[in-house]
C-alpha positions in Angstrom: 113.4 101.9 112.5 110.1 102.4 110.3 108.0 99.7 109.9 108.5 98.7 105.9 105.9 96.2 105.8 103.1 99.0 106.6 99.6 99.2 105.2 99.0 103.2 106.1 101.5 105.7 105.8 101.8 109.2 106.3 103.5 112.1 104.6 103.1 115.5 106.7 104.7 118.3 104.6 103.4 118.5 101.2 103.2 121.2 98.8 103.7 121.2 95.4 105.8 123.9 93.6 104.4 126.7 91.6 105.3 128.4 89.4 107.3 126.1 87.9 110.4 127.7 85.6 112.5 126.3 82.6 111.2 123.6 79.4 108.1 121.5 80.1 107.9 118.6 81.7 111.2 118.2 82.7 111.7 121.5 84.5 108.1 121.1 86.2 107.1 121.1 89.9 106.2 118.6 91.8 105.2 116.5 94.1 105.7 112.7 93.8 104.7 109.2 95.9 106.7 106.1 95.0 105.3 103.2 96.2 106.8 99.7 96.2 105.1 96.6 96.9 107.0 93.5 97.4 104.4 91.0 97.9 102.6 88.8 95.2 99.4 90.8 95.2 98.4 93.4 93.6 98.0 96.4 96.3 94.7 98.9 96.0 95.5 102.2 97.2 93.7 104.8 99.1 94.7 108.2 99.1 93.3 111.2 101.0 94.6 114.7 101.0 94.5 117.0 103.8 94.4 120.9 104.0 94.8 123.1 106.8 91.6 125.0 106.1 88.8 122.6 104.2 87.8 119.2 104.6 89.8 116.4 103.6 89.7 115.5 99.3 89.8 111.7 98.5 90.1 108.9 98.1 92.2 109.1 95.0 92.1 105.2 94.3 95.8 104.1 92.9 96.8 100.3 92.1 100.5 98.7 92.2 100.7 95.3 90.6 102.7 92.5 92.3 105.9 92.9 93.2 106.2 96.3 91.3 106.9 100.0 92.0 104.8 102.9 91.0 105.4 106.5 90.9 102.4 108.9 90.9 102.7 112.5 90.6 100.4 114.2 93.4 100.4 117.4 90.7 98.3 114.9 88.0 95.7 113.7 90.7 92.2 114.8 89.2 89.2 112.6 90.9 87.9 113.2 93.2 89.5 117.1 92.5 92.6 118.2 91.3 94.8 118.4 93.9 95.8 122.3 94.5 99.0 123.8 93.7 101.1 126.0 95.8 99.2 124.9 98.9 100.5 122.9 102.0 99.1 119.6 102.0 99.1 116.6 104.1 98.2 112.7 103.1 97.7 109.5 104.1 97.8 106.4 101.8 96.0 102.8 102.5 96.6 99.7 101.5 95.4 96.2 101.4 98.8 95.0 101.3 102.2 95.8 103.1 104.0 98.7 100.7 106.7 100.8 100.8 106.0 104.9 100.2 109.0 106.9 99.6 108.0 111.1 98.8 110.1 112.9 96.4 109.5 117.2 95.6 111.1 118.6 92.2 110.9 122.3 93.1 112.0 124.6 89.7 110.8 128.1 91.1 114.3 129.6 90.6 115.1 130.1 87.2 117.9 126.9 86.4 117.7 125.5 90.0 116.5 122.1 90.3 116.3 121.3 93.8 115.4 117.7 94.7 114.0 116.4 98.4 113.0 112.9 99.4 112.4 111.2 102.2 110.7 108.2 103.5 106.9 108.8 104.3 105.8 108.0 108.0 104.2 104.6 108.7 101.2 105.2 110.7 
């Protein structure tokens, strides 16, 4: 049973889809963190990205308020960098509060496919 009260989590297999096919922004690509903290603080996130062939990018600094959800689109992280498209990724979030981070692709490569995966991301 995963520990849902964690303050670091880890999500192994990203890589966010491209090209993307069909209308704009609904038919786009992606990669997506949905983070839900329960508790009655506002959580500050840290967020560091991992490739299999540079140094690790980060930390993309995120905020949940108290007792609120967030979702954050990996594909519209910009600062420190962008975060690159059509490249495996790894990443591990930090917080200074217990959250729970759920992972979510959109993939819309094939011309009207929408495939959705999701799963809980690791706590570390």
């Amino acid at each position: 049973m995963p520990d849902l009260g964690a303050r670091t989590w880890v999500v192994p297999g990203g890589h966010i889809p491209f090209p993307s096919t069909g209308p704009e922004p609904e038919f786009t690509g992606f990669d997506q963190l949905c983070v839900l903290n329960a508790t009655d603080s506002e959580a500050e996130l840290e967020l560091t990205v991992y490739y299999e062939d540079t140094e690790p990018v980060g930390p993309y600094r995120l905020r949940v308020g108290a007792r609120r959800v967030r979702h954050v689109r990996v594909n519209d992280l910009i600062d420190p960098e962008a975060v690159r498209l059509d490249r495996p990724y790894g990443c591990v979030l930090r917080s200074g509060v217990p959250v729970v981070v759920q992972f979510l692709r959109q993939d819309t490569r094939l011309p009207g496919v929408v495939a959705l995966a999701t799963n809980l991301a690791y706590p570390a």
